[in-house]
C-alpha positions as CSV (number, residue, x, y, z in Angstrom):
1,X,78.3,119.1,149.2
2,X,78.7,115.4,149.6
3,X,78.7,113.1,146.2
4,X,76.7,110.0,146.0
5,X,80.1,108.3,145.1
6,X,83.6,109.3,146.1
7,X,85.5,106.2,144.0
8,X,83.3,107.8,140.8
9,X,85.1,111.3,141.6
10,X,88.5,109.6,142.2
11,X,88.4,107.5,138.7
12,X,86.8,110.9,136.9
13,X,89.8,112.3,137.7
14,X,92.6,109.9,137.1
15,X,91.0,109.8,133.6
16,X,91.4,113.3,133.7
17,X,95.0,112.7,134.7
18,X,95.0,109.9,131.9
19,X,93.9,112.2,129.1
20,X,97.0,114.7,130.0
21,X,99.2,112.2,129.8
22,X,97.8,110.8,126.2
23,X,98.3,114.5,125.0
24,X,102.3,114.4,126.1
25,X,102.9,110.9,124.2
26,X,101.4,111.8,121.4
27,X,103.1,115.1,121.4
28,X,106.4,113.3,121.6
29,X,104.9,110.6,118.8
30,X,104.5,113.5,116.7
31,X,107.9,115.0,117.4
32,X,109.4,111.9,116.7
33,X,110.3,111.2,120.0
34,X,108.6,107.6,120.0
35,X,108.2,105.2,117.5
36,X,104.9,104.5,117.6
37,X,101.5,106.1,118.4
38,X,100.2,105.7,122.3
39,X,97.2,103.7,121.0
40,X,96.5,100.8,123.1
41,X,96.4,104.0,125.8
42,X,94.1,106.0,124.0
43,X,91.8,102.7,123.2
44,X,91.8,101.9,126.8
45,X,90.9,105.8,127.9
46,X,87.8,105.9,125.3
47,X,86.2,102.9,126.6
48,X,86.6,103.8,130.2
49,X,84.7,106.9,129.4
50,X,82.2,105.3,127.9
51,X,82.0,103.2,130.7
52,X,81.2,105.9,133.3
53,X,79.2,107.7,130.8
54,X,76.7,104.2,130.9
55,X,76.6,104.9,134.7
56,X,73.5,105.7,136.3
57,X,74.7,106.4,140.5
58,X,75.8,109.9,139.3
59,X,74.8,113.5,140.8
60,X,74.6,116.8,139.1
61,X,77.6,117.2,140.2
62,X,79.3,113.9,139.0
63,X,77.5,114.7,135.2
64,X,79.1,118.1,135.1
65,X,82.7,116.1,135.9
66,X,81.6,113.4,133.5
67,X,81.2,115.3,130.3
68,X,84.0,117.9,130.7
69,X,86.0,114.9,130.6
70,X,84.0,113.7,128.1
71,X,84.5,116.8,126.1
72,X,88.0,116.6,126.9
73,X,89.2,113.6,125.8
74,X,86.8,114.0,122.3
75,X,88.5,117.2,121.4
76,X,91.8,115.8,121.7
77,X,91.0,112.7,120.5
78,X,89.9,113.9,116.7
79,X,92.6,116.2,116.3
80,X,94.8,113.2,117.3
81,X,92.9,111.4,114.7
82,X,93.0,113.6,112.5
83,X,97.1,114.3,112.7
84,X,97.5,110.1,112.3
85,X,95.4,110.2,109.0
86,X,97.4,113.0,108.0
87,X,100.3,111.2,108.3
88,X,99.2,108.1,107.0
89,X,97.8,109.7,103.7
90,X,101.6,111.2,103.3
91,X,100.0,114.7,104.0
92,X,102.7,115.3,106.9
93,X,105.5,114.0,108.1
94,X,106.5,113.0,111.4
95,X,109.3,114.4,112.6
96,X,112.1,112.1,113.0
97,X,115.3,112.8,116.2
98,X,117.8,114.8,115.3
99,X,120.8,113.1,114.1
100,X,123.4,113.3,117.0
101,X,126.8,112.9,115.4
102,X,128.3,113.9,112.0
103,X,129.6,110.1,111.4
104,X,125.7,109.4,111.4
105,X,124.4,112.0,109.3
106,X,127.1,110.9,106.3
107,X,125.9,107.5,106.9
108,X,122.3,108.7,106.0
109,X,122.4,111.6,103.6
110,X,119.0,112.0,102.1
111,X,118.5,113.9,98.9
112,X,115.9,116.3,98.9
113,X,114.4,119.3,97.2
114,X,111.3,121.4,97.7
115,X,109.4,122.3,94.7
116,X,105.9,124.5,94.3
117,X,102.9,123.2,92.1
118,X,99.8,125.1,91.7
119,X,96.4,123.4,90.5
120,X,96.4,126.8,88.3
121,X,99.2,125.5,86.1
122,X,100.0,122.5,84.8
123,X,103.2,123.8,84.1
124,X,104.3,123.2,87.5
125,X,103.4,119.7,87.7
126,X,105.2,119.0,84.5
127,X,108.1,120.3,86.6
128,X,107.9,118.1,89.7
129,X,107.2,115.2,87.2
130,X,110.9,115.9,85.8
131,X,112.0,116.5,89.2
132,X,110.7,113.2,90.6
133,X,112.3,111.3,87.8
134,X,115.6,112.9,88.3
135,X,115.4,111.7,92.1
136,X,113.9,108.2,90.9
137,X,116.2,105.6,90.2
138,X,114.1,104.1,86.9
139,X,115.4,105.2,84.4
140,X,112.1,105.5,82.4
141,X,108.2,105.9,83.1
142,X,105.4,105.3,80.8
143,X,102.9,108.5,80.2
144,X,100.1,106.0,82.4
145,X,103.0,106.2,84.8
146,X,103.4,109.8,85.3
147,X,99.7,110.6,84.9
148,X,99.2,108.6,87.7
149,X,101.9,110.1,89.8
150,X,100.7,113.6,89.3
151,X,96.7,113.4,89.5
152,X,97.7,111.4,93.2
153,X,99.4,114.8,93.9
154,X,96.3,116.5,92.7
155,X,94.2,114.2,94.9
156,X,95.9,114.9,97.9
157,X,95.8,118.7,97.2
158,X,92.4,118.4,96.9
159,X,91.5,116.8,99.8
160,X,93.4,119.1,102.1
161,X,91.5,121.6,100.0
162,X,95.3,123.5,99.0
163,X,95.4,125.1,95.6
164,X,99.3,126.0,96.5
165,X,101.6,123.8,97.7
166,X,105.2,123.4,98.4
167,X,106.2,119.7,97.6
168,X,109.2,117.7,99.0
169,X,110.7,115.0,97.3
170,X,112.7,112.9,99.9
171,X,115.5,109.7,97.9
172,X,115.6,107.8,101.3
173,X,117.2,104.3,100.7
174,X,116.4,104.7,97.1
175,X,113.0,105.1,97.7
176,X,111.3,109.2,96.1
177,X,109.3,110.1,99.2
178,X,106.8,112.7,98.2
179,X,105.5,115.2,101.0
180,X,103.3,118.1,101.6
181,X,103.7,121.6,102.9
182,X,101.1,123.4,103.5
């Protein structure tokens, strides 16, 4: 069957090609094989869907091409979304590259400890309270201080809807990093 538009075919399918190659940077993003997210890539691949979406020359055949695509790149695209927000909200972490050489890893030793809480018991934030102030480098926190510290903790548990969690606290270059397990 012959298509009202070859070129339409063609660019349907390098945005097909397009959307495959999105899904490997941000795998290596994710992996913490690059630096930064593949957005400007990702930006330019949702308008040019939109784009031949507002099309009118296009066959049966062309709309069938169109919205797998379509469906394609949307799936991807929200669970892409939805892994950055993660990560921005501190609910994951992105994996950095393996240190290479032992010389390195001295020169970044990073004290850490995992610790469970429960929204069931208050007992166990009182314990990653004392553990976070242990890994802190204040020496003291006001009550307003912790009670702000822990009910963040609670509000991130809540949103990712976990009543369990396993929590680790990261000192990276004097800094507590706090992170989520699920």
């Amino acid at each position: 069957m012959q298509h009202k538009n070859p070129n339409l075919e063609q660019l349907i399918r390098g945005i097909d090609k397009r959307i495959e190659e999105l899904k490997i940077q941000f795998n290596l993003f994710f992996s913490g094989e690059l630096n930064i997210p593949p957005e400007k890539e990702r930006d330019d691949t949702e308008k040019q869907i939109r784009n031949i979406l507002a099309s009118d020359q296009k066959s049966a055949t062309i709309n069938i091409l169109i919205q797998n695509v379509a469906s394609k790149f949307t799936l991807y695209n929200n669970m892409w979304l939805k892994k950055l927000h993660e990560i921005e909200v501190g609910l994951v972490a992105v994996r950095k590259k393996p240190i290479n050489t032992v010389q390195e890893h001295q020169g970044k030793k990073a004290k850490q400890k995992d610790i469970t809480v429960s929204l069931n018991s208050e007992n166990s934030f009182e314990q990653f309270f004392k553990d976070y102030c242990s890994f802190s480098k204040e020496k003291s926190f006001k009550s307003s201080d912790k009670e702000s510290i822990i009910n963040s903790l609670k509000s991130k548990m809540i949103t990712a809807s976990l009543v369990d969690a396993k929590i680790n606290l990261l000192l990276k270059q004097g800094k507590v990093k706090i992170r989520i397990k699920k």
